[in-house]
N, C-alpha and C positions, 0 to 999 in steps of 0.2 A: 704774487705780484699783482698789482692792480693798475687795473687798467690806464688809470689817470697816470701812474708812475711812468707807463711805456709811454703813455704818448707824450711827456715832458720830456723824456727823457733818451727819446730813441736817436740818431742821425744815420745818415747815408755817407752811401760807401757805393766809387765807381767800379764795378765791379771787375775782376781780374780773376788770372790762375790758382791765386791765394787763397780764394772762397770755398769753401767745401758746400757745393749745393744739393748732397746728398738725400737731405734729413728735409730739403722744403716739398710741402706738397699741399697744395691749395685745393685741392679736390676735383680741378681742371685738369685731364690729361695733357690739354694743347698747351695749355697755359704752364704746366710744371716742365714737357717737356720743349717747349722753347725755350726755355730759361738754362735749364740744365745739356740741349743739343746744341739752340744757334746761339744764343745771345751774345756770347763771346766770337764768336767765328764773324757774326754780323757787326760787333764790336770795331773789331780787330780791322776791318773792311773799312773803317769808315761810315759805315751806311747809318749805323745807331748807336745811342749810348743808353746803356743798363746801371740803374743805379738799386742799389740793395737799402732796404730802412733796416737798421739795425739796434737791437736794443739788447746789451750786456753778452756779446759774439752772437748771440740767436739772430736768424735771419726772420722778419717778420712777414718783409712781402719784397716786392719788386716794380718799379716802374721803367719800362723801355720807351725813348723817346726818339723821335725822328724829324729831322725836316719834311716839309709837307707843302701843300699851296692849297687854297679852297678856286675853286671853278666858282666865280661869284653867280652867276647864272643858275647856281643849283641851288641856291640858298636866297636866294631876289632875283627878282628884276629889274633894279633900279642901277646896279653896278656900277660906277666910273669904268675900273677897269676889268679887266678877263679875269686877269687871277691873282690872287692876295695872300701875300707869304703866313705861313702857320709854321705852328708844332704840331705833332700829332702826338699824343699817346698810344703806342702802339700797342702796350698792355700794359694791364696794373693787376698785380695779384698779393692776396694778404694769404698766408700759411694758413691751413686748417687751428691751427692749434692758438691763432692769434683774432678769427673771426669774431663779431658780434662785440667788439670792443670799440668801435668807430672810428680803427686804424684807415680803414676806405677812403672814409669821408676825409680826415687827417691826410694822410698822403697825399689824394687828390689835390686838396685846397694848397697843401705844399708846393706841389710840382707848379698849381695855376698861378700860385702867387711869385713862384722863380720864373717862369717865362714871363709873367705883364712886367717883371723888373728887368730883364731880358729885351725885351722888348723898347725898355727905353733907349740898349745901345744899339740895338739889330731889328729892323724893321719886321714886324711878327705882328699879323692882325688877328690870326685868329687861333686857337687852339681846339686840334679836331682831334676824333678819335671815333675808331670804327666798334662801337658796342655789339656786344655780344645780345641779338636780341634779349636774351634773360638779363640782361645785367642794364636792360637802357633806361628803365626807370631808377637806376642809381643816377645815373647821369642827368636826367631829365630835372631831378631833385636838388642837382649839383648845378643848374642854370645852365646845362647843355642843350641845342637842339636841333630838331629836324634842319631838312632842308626845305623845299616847296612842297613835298609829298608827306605826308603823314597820313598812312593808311594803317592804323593801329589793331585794325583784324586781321587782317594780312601778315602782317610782324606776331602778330600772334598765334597764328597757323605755323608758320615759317619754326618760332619758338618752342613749339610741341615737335616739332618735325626734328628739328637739330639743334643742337648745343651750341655748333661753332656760327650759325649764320649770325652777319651783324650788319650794323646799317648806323650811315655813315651820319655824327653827329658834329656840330660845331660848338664853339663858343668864344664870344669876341674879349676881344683881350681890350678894347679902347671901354670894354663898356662896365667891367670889371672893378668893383670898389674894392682897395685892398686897406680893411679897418683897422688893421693892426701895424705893429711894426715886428719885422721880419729880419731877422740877423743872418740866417742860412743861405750862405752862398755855394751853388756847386762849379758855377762857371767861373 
């Protein structure tokens, strides 16, 4: 299969009991097993919704999404107000066996472009997400960013040190050009 094919041709699926989450593994310990301990328990809560890309029953990756608010303070000083409702992405994983196909970037730009449509009926300024230091320069590429602190030796230190440290990135949803047209609705 090629890669062009998956990415035409994949959609999501809110995730449930039905899913055999067996066979996914992203090469992330934290990452495969959130997915396969809480995501449904956290689901079922209320607290988050897990949604599966899928292409021809293969699980390709995963994005879990949350309500969020940004502290505007951390990110400007110029703020109207304290705090400014978000999404957050609370993880995004593509399977080992689907990497290096530019399902990442794909999924990403998916999820960004259902919340700024989101956004027009539910007040949602910004879209955050806490990167795994190693993974913040996906994000950085994807027009996410710091807050007032950008100390990139320190996140780099931090980076060698551990897998799981992350730091906490934004991206405004009002300032978001969405070039295309976009038919996938999950709400």
């Amino acid at each position: 299969m090629k890669p062009k094919d998956i990415i035409n041709n994949y959609h999501y699926e809110k995730l449930s009991p039905k899913h055999d989450l067996s066979e996914f593994s992203c090469g992330v310990k934290d990452l495969d097993d959130f997915l396969k301990d809480d995501a449904l328990t956290q689901q079922e809560q209320n607290l988050s919704v897990t949604y599966l890309a899928i292409f021809e029953s293969q699980i390709l990756g995963y994005v879990f999404i949350l309500a969020d608010k940004v502290e505007y303070r951390k990110i400007s000083k110029k703020g109207v107000y304290k705090d400014y409702p978000s999404i957050k992405i609370g993880r995004l994983a593509i399977d080992e066996k689907f990497k290096n196909m530019g399902l990442g970037n794909e999924i990403l730009d998916s999820i960004c472009i259902i919340i700024t449509k989101m956004s027009k009926r539910l007040g949602v300024s910004f879209i955050t997400v806490d990167a795994y230091c190693n993974a913040r320069k996906f994000y950085q590429k994807n027009e996410f960013k710091y807050g007032i602190i950008n100390d990139s030796e320190k996140l780099k230190r931090k980076a060698k040190k551990y897998d799981t440290t992350s730091v906490p990135m934004y991206k405004s949803v009002k300032k978001m050009k969405i070039e295309f047209q976009f038919s996938l609705l999950l709400f």
